[in-house]
TIMI-2910 file (N, C-alpha, C, CB; in pm, 1 decimal, decimal comma, always signed):
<rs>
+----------+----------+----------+----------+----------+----------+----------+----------+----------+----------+----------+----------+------+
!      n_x !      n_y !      n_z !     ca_x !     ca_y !     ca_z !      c_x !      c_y !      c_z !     cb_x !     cb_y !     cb_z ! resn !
+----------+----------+----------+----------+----------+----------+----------+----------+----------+----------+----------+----------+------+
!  -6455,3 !  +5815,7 !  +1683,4 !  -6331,2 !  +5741,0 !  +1670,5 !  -6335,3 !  +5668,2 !  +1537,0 !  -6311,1 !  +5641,1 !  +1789,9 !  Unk !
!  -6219,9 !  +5681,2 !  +1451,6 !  -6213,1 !  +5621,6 !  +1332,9 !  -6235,9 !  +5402,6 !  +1379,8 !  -6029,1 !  +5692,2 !  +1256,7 !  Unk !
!  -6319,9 !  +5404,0 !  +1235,7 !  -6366,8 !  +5240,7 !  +1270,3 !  -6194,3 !  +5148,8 !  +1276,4 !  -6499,4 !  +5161,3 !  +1097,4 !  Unk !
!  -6103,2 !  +5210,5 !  +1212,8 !  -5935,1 !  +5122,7 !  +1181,2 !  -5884,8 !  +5114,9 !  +1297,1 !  -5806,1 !  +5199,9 !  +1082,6 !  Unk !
!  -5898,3 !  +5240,3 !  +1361,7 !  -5846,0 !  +5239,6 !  +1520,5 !  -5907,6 !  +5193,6 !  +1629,4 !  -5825,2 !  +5354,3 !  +1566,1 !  Unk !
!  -6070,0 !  +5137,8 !  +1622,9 !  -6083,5 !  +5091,3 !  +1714,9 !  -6059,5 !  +4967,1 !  +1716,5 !  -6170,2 !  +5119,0 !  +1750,0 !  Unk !
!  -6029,6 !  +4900,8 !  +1577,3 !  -6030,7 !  +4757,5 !  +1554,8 !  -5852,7 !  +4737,2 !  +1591,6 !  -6094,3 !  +4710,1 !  +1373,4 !  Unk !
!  -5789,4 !  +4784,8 !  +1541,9 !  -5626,8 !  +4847,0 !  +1634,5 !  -5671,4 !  +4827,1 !  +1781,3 !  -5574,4 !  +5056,2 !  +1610,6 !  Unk !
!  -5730,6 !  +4888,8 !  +1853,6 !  -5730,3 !  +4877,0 !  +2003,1 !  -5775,4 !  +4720,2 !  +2016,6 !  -5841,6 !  +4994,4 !  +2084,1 !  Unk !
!  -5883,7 !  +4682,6 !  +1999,4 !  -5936,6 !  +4562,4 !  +1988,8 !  -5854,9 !  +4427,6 !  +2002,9 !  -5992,5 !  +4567,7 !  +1876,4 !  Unk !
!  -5796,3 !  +4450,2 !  +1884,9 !  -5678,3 !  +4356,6 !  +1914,9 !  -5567,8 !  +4350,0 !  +1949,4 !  -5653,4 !  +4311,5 !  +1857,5 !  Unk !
!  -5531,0 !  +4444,3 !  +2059,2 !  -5440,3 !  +4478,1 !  +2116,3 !  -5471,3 !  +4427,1 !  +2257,9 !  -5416,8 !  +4610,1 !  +2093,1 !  Unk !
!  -5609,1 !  +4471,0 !  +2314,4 !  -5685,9 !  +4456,4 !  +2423,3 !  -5670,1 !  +4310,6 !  +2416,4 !  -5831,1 !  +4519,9 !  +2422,3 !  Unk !
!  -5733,1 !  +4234,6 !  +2284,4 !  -5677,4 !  +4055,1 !  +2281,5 !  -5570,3 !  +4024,5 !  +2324,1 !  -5658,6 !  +3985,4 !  +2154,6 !  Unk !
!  -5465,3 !  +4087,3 !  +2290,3 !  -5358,9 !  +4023,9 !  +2297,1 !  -5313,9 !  +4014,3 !  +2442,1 !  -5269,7 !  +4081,2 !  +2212,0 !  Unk !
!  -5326,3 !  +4144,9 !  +2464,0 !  -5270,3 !  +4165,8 !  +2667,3 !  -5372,7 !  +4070,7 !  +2726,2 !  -5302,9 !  +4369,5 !  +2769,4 !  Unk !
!  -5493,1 !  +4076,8 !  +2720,3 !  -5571,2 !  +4004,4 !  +2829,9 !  -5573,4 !  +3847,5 !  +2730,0 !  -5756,6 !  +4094,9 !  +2875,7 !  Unk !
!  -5535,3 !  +3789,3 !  +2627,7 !  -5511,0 !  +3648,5 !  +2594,0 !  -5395,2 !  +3538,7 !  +2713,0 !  -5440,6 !  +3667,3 !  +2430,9 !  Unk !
!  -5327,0 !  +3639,2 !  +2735,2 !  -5159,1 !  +3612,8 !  +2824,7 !  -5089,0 !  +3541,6 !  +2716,3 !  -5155,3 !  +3493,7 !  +2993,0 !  Unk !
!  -5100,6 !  +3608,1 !  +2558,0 !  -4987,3 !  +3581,6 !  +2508,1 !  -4886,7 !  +3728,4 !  +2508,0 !  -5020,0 !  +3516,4 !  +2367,5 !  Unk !
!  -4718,4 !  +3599,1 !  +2539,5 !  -4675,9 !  +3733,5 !  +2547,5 !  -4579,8 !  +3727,3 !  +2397,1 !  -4586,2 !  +3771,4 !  +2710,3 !  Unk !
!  -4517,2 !  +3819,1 !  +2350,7 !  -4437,6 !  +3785,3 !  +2196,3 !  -4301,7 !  +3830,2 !  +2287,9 !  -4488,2 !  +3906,6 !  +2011,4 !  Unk !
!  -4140,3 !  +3719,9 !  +2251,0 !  -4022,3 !  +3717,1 !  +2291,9 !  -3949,3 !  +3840,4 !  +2221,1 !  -3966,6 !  +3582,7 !  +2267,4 !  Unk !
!  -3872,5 !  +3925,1 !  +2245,5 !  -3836,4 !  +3983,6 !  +2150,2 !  -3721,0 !  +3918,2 !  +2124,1 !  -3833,0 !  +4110,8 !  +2163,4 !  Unk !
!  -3650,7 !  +3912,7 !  +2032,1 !  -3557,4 !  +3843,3 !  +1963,5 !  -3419,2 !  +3890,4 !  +2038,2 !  -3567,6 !  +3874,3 !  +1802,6 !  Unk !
!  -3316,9 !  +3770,8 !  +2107,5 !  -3233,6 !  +3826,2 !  +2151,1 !  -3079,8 !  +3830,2 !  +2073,0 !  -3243,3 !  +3778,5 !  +2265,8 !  Unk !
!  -2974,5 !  +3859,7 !  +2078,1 !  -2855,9 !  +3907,3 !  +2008,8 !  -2772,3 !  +3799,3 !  +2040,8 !  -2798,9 !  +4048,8 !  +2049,9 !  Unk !
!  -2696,8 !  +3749,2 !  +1941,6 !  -2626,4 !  +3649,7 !  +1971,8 !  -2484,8 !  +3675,9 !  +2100,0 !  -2584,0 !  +3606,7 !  +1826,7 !  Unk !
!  -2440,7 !  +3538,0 !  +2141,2 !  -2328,5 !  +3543,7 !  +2261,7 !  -2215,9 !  +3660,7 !  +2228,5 !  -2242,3 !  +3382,8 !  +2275,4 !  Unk !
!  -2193,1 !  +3753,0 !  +2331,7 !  -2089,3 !  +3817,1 !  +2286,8 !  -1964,0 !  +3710,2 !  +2274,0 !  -2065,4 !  +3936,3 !  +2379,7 !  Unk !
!  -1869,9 !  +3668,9 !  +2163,5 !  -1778,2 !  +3632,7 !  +2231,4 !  -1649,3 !  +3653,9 !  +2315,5 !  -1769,5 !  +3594,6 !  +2185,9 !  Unk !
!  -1604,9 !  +3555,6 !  +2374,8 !  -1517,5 !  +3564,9 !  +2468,1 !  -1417,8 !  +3632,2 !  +2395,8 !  -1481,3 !  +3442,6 !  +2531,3 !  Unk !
!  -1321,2 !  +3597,8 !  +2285,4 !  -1248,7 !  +3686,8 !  +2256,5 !  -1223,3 !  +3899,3 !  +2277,2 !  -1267,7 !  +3635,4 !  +2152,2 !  Unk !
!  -1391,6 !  +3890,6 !  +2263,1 !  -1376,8 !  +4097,1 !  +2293,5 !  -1412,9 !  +4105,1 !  +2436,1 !  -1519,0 !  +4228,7 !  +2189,6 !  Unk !
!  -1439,0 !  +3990,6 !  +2496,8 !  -1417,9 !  +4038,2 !  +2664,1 !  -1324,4 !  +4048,5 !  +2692,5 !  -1454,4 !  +3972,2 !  +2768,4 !  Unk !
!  -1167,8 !  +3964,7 !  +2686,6 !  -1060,6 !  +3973,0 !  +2741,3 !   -995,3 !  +4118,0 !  +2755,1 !   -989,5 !  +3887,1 !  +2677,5 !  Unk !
!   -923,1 !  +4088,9 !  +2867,1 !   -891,7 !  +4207,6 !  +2841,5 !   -743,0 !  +4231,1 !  +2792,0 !   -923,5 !  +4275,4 !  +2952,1 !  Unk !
!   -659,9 !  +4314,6 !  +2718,1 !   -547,3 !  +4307,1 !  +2659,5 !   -531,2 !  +4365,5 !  +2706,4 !   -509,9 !  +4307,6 !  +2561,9 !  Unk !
!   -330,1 !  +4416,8 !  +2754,7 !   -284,9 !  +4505,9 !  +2783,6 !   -155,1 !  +4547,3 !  +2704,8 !   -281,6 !  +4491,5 !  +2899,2 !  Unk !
!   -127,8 !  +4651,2 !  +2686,9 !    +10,1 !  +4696,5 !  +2601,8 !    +90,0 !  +4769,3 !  +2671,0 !     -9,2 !  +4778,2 !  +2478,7 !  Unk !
!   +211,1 !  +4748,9 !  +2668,9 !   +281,3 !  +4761,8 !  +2765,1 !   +390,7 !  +4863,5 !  +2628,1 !   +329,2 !  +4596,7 !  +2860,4 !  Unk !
!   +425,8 !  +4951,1 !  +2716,9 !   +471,3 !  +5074,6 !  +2651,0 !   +573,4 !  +5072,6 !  +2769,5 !   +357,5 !  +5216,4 !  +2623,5 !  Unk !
!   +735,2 !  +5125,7 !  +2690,6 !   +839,7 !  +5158,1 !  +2752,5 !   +869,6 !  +5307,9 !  +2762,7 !   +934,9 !  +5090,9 !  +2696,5 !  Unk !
!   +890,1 !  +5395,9 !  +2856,2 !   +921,5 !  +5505,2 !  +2774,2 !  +1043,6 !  +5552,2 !  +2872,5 !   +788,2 !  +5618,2 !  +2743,6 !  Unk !
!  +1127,2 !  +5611,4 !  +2787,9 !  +1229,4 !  +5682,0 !  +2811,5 !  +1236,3 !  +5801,5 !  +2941,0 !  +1247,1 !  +5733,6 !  +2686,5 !  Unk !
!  +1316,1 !  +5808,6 !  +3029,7 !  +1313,8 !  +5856,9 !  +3160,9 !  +1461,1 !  +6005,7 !  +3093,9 !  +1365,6 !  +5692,2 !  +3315,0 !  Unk !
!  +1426,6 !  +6093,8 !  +3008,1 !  +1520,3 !  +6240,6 !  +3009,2 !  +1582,4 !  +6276,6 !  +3142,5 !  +1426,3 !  +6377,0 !  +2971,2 !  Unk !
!  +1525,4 !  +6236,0 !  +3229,3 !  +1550,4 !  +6268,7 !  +3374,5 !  +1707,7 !  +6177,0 !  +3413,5 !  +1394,5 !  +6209,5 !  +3479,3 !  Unk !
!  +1684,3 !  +6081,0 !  +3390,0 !  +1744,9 !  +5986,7 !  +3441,3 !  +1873,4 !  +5956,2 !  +3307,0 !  +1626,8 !  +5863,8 !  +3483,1 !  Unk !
!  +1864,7 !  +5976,6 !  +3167,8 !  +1940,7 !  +6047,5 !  +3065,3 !  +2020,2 !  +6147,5 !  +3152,4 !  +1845,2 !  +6119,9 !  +2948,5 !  Unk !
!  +1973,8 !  +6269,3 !  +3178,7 !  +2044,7 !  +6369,1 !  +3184,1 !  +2151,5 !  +6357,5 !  +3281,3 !  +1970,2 !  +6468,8 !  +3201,6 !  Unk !
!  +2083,9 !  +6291,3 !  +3408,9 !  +2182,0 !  +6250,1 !  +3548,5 !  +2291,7 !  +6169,0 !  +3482,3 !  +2096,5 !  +6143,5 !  +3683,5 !  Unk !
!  +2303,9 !  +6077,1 !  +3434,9 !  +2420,3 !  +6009,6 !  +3361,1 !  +2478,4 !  +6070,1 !  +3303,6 !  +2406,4 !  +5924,6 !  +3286,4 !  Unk !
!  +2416,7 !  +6161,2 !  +3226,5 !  +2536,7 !  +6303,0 !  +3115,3 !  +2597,8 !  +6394,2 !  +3171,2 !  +2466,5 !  +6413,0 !  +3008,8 !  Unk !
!  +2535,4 !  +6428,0 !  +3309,7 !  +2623,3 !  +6538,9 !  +3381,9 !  +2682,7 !  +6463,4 !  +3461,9 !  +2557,7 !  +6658,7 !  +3456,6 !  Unk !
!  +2658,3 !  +6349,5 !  +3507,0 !  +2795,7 !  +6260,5 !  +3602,4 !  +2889,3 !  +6179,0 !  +3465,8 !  +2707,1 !  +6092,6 !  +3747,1 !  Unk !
!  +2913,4 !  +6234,9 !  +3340,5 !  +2948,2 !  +6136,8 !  +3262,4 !  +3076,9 !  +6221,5 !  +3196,8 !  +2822,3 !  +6080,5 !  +3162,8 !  Unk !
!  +3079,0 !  +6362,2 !  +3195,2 !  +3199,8 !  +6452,0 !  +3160,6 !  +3185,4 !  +6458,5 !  +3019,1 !  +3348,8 !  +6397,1 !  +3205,3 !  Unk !
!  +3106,1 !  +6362,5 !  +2972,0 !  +3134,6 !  +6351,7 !  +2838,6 !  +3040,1 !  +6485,2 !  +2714,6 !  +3090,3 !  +6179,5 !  +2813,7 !  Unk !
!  +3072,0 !  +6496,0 !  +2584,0 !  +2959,5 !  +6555,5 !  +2537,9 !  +2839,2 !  +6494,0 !  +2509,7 !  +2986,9 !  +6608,6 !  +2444,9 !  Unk !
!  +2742,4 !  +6593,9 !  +2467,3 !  +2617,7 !  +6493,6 !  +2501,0 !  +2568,4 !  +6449,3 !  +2408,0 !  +2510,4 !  +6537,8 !  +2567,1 !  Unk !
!  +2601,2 !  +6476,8 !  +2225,2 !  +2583,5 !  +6382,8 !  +2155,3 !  +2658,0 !  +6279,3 !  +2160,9 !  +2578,3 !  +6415,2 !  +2061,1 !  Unk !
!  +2756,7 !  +6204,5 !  +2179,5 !  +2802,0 !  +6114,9 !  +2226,7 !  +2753,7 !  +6018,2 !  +2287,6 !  +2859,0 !  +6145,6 !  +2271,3 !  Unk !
!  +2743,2 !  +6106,3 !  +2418,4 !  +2697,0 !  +6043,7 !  +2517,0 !  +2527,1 !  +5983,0 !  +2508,9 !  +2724,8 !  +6140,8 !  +2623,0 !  Unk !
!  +2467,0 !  +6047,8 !  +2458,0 !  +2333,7 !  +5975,9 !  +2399,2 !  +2356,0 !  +5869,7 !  +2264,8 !  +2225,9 !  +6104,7 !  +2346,6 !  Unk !
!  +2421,7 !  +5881,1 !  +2219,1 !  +2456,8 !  +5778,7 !  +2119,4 !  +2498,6 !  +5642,0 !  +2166,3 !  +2561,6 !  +5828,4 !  +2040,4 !  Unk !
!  +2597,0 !  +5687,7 !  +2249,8 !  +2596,8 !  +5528,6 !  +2307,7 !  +2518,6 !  +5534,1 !  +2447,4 !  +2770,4 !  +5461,6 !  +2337,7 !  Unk !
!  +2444,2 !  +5540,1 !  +2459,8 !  +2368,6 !  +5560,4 !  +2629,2 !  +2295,8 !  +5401,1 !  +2591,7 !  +2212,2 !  +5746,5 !  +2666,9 !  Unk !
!  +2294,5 !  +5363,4 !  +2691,3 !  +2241,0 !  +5197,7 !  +2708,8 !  +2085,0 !  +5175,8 !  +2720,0 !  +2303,5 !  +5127,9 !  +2856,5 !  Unk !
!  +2031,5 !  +5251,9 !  +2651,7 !  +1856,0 !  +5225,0 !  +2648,1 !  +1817,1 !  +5113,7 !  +2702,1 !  +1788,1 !  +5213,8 !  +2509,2 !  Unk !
!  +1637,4 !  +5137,8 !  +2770,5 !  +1628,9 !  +5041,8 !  +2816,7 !  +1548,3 !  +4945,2 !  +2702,8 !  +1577,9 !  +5066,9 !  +2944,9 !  Unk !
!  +1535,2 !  +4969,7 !  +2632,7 !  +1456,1 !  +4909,3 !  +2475,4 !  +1598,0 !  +4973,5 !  +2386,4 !  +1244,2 !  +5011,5 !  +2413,8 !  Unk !
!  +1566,2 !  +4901,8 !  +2243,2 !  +1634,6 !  +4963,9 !  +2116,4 !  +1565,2 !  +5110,9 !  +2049,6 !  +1626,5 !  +4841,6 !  +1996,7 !  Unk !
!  +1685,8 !  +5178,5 !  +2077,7 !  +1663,2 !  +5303,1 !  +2016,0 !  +1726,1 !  +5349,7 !  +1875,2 !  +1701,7 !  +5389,8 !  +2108,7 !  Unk !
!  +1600,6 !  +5405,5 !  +1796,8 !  +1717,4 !  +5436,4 !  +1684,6 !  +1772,9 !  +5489,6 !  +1667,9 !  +1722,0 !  +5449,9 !  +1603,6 !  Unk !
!  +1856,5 !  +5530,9 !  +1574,8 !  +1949,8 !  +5659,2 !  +1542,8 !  +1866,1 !  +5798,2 !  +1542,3 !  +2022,6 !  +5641,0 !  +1386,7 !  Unk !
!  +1765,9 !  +5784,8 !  +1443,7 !  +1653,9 !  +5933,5 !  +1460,9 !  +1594,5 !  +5953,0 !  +1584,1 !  +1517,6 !  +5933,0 !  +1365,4 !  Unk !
!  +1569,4 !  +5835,3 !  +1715,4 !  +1494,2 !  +5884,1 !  +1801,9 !  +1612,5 !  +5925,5 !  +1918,1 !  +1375,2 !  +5779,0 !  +1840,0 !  Unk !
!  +1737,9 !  +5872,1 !  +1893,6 !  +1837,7 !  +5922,4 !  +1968,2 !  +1875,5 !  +6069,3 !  +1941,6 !  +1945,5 !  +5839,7 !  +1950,7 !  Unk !
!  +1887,3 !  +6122,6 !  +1794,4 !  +1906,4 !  +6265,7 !  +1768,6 !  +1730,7 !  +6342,8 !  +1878,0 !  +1909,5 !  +6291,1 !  +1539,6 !  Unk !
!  +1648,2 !  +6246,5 !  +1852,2 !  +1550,4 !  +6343,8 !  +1915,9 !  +1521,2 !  +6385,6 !  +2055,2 !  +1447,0 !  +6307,9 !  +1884,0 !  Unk !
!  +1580,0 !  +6246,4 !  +2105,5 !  +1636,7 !  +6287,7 !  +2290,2 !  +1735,5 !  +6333,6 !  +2252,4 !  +1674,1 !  +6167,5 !  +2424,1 !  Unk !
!  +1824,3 !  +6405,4 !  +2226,6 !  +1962,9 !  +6489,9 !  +2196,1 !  +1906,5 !  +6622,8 !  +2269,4 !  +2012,3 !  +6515,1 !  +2004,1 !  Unk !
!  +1804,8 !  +6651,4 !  +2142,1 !  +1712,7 !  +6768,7 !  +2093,5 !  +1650,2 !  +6778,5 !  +2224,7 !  +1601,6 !  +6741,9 !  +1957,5 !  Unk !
!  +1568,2 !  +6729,2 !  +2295,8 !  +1472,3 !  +6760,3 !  +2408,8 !  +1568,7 !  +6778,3 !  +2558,3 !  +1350,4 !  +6621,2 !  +2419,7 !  Unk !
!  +1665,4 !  +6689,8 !  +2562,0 !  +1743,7 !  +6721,9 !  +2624,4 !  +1822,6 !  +6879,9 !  +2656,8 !  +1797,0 !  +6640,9 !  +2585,0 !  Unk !
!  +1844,4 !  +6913,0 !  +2582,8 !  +1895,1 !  +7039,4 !  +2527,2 !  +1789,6 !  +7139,0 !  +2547,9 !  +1933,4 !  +7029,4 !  +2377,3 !  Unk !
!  +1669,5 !  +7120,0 !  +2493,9 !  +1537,5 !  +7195,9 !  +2511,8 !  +1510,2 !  +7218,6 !  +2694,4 !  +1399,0 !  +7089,1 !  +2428,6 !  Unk !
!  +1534,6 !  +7077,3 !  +2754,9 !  +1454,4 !  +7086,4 !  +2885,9 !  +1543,7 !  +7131,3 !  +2981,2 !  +1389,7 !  +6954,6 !  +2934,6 !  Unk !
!  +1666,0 !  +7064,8 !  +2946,8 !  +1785,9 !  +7093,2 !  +3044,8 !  +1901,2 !  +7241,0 !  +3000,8 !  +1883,3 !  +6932,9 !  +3040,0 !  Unk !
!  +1870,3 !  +7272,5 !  +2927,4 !  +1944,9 !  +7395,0 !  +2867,3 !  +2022,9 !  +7473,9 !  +2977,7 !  +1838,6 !  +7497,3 !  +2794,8 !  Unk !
!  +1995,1 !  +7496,1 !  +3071,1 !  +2042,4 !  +7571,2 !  +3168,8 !  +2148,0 !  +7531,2 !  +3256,2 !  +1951,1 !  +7599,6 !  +3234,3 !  Unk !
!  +2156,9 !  +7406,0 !  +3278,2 !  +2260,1 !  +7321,4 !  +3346,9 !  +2338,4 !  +7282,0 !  +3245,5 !  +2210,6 !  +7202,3 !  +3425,7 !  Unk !
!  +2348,4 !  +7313,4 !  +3140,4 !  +2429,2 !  +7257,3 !  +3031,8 !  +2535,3 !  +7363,9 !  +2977,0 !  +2332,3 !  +7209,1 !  +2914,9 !  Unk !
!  +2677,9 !  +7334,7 !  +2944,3 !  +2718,0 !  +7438,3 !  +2854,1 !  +2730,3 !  +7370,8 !  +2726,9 !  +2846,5 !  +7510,4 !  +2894,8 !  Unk !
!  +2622,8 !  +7510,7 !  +2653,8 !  +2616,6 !  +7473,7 !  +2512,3 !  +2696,5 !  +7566,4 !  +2442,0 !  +2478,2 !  +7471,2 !  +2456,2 !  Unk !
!  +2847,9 !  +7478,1 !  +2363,9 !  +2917,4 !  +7559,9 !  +2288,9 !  +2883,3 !  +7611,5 !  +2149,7 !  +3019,1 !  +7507,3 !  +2284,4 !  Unk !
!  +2965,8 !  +7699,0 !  +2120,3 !  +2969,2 !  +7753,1 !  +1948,5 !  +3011,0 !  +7630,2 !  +1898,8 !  +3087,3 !  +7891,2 !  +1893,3 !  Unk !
!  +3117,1 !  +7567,7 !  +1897,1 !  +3140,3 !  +7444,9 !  +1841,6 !  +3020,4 !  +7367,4 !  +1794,5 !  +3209,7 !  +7372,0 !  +1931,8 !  Unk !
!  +3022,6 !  +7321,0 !  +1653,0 !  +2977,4 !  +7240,7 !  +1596,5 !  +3057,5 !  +7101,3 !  +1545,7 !  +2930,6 !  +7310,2 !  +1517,7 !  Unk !
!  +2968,6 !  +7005,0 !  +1506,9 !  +3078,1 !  +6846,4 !  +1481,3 !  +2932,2 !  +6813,5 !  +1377,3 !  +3127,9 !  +6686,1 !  +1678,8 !  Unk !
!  +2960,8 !  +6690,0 !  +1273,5 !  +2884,6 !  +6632,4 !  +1170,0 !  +2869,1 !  +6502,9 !  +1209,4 !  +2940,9 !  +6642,8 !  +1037,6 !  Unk !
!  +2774,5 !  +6413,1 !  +1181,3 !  +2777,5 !  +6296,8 !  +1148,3 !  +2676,2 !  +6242,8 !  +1132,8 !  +2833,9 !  +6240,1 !  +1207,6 !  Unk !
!  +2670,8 !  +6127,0 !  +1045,3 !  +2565,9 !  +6074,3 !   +966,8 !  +2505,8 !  +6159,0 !   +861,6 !  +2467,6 !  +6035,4 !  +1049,4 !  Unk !
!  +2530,2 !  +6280,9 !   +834,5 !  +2448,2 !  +6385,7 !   +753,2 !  +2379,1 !  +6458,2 !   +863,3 !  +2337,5 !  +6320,8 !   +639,9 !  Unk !
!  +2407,7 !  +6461,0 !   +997,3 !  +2389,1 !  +6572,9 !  +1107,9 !  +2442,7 !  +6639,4 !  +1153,4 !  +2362,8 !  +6561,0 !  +1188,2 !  Unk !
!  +2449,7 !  +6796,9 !  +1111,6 !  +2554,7 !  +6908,0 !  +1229,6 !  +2480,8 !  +6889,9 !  +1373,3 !  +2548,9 !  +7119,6 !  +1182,3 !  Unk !
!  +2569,3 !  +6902,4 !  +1482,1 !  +2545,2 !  +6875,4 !  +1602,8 !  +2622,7 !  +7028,7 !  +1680,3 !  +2609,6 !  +6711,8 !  +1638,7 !  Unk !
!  +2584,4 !  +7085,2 !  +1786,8 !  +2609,9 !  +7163,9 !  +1847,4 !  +2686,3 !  +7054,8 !  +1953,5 !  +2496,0 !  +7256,3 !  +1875,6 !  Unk !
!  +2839,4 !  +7128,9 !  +2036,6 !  +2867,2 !  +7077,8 !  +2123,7 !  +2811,6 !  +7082,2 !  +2282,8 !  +2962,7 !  +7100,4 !  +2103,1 !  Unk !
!  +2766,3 !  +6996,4 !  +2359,1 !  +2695,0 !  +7069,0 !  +2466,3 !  +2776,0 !  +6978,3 !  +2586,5 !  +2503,1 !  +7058,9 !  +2458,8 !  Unk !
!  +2820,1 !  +6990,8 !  +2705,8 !  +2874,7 !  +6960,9 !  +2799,7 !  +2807,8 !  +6994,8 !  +2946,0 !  +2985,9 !  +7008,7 !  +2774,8 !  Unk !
!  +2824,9 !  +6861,0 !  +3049,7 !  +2794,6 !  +6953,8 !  +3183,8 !  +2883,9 !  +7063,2 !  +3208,6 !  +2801,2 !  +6873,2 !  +3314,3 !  Unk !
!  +2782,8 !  +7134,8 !  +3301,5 !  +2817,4 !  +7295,1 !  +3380,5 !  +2938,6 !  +7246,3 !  +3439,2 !  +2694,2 !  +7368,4 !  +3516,7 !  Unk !
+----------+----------+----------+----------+----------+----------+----------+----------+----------+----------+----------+----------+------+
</rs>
C-alpha cells in the first residue's frame, strides 16, 4: 500500500472515531415570494356558442361577428379570425355565397344560416 494512502486512511479513521462531525453548508431560505402560487386566468372564446347566435340571428356572418358582444374585448384582426374558423368548422350548416363585400381593406365572402 502506497505510504500517502495510508496516511489518507489514518486520518480519516481520526476523524469518524474523534465524533467530529463537519456541517455541510446549507442554502439560503427559499423565499416566500416563489412559493406562492399565481394563477392566470385566460378567457377564451366559445365558436360553439358564436355560431348558435349566428344561425338564430338571420343575419350574415361577417356582420354578425363584428358586432357579436364578446365576453372580453376583441379586436378587429381576431374577429376576422373567428369569421375564418367559423366558416372552417361550421361550413356545412352554413350557406356560403358567391357574393363577396369589402371592408377595412378585407374582401369577405357572404355566408348565412341554412
Amino acid at each position: 500500500m502506497d505510504e500517502d494512502a495510508f496516511e489518507s486512511i489514518v486520518k480519516i479513521a481520526r476523524r469518524v472515531n474523534s465524533g467530529i462531525y463537519y456541517k455541510r453548508p446549507v442554502a439560503e431560505k427559499i423565499s416566500d415570494e416563489y412559493l406562492e402560487t399565481q394563477t392566470e386566468e385566460e378567457i377564451l372564446i366559445s365558436l360553439e356558442e358564436v355560431k348558435n347566435g349566428f344561425v338564430a340571428s338571420g343575419h350574415n356572418l361577417f356582420d354578425f361577428v363584428m358586432n357579436y358582444n364578446f365576453i372580453k374585448k376583441v379586436s378587429f384582426d381576431e374577429r376576422v379570425t373567428i369569421f375564418c374558423q367559423l366558416i372552417s368548422q361550421y361550413e356545412n350548416i352554413f350557406e356560403i355565397t358567391e357574393q363577396f363585400e369589402s371592408t377595412e381593406e378585407i374582401e369577405f365572402v357572404m355566408v348565412y344560416p341554412k
